[in-house]
MIBAVEX-584486 format. One line per 10 residues: for each residue x, y, z of N, C-alpha, C. Coordinates in steps of 0.1 Angstrom, whole numbers. Layout:
BEGIN
X Y Z X Y Z X Y Z  ...
This chain:
BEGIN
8 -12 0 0 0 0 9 12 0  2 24 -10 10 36 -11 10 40 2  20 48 10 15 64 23 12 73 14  14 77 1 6 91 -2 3 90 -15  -5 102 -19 -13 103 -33 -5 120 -34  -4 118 -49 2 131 -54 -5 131 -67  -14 144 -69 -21 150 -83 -14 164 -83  -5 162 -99 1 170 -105 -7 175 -117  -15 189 -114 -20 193 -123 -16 209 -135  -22 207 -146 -18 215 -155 -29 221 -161
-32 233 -160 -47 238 -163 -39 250 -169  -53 252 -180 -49 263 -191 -64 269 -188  -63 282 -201 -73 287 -202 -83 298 -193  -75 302 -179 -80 306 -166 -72 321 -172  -83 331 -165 -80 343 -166 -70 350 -160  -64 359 -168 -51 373 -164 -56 370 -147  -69 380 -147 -70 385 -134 -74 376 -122  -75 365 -124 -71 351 -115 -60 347 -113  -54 346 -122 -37 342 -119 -28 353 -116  -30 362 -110 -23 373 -105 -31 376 -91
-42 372 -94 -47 375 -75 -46 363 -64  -30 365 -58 -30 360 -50 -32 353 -37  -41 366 -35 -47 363 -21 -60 353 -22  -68 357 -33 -80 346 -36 -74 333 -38  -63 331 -43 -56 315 -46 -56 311 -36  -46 318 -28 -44 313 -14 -59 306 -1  -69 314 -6 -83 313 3 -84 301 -7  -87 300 -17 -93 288 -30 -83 276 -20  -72 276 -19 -69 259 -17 -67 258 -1  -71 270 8 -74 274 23 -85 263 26
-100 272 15 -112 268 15 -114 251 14  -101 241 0 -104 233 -4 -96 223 8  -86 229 12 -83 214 22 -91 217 34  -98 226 40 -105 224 52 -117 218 44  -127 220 33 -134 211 32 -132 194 32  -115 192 24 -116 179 27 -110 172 41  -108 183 49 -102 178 65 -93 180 72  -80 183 58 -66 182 62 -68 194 74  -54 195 77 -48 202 87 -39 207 85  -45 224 82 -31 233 74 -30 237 88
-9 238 88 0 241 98 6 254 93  5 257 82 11 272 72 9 276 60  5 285 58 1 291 41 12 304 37  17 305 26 23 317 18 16 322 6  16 333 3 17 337 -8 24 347 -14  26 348 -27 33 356 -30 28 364 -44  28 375 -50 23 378 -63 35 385 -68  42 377 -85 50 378 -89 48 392 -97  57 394 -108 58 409 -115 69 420 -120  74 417 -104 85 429 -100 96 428 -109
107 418 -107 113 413 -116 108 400 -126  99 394 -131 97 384 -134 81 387 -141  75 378 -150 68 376 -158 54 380 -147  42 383 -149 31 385 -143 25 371 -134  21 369 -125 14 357 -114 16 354 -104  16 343 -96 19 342 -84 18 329 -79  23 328 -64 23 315 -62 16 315 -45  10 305 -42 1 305 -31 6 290 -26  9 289 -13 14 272 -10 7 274 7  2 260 11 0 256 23 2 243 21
9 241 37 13 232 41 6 225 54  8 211 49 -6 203 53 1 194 64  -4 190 73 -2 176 85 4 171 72  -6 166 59 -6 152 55 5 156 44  8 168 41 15 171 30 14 185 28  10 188 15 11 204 8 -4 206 -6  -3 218 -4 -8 220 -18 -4 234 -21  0 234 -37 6 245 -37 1 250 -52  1 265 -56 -4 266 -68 8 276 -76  14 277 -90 22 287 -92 14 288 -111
12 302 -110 6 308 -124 16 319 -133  7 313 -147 20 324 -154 7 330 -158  10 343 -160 -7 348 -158 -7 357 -176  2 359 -181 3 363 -200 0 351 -204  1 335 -200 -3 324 -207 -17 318 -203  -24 323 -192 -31 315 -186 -31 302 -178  -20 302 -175 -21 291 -173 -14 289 -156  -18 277 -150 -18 276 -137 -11 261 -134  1 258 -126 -1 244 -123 1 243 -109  -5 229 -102 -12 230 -92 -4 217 -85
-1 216 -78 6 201 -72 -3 199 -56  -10 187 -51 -17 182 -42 -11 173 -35  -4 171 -27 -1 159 -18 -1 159 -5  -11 142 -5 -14 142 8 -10 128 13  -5 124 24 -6 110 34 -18 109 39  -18 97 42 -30 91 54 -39 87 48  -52 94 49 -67 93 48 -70 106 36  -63 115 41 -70 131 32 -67 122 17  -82 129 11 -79 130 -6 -73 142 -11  -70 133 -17 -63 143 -29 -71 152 -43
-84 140 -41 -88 141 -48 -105 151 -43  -101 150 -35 -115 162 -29 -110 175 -30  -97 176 -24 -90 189 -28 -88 195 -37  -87 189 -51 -85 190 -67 -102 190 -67  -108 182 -64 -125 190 -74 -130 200 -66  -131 205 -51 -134 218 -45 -120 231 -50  -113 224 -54 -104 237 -64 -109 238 -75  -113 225 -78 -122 232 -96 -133 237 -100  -137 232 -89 -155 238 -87 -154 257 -85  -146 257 -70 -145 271 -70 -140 278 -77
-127 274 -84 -123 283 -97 -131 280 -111  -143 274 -116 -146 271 -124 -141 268 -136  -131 256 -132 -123 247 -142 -128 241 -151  -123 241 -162 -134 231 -167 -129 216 -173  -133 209 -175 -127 192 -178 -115 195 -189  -117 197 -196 -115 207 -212 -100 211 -210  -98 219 -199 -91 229 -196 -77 225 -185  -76 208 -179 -69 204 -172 -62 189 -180  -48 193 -175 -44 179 -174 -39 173 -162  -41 165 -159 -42 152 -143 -36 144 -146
-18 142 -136 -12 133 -136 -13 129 -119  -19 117 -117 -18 105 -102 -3 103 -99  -2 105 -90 16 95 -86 13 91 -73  12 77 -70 12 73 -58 25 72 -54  26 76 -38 38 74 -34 46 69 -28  57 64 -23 61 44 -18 56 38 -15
């Protein structure tokens, strides 16, 4: 039996002004691991620009693991990494992030990695 689940995701198509507001990211995967249970111990964010291309990156860190988000926000595009030990899904956290951000099927790619 695995200890953890890791979904490595790659979503396009999501707006400028989403992928540069980093404080809603940060609440979006806040909102998504307390619905699925985990136990965030620390959140960052940061909104890029200054020296570097437009977006930002939002990370909390979980009992069971992390989830973390980093956006290029001229391409649309967002990728998202989930990983959890134990019990937490991984996969409740990835569909209350897609729901709230209105992701669409279309618009992601989903790689599973279970882990030892």
């Amino acid at each position: 039996m695995n200890k953890g689940n890791h979904i490595i995701a790659d979503i396009h198509n999501m707006s400028y002004d989403t992928l540069v507001d980093d404080k809603f990211l940060l609440q979006t995967i806040v909102n998504a691991a307390n619905e699925a249970g985990a136990n965030i111990i620390n959140q960052s964010r940061y909104r890029f620009g200054h020296n570097s291309s437009p977006g930002c990156t939002a990370f909390i860190m979980l009992d069971e693991s992390h989830v973390s988000i980093h956006t290029y926000a001229d391409d649309g595009k967002m990728a998202l990494d989930v990983f959890t030990c134990g019990t937490t899904s991984c996969e409740k956290i990835l569909e209350s992030i897609c729901r709230q951000l209105g992701i669409k099927e279309e618009n992601i790619v989903i790689k599973k990695v279970p882990r030892f």
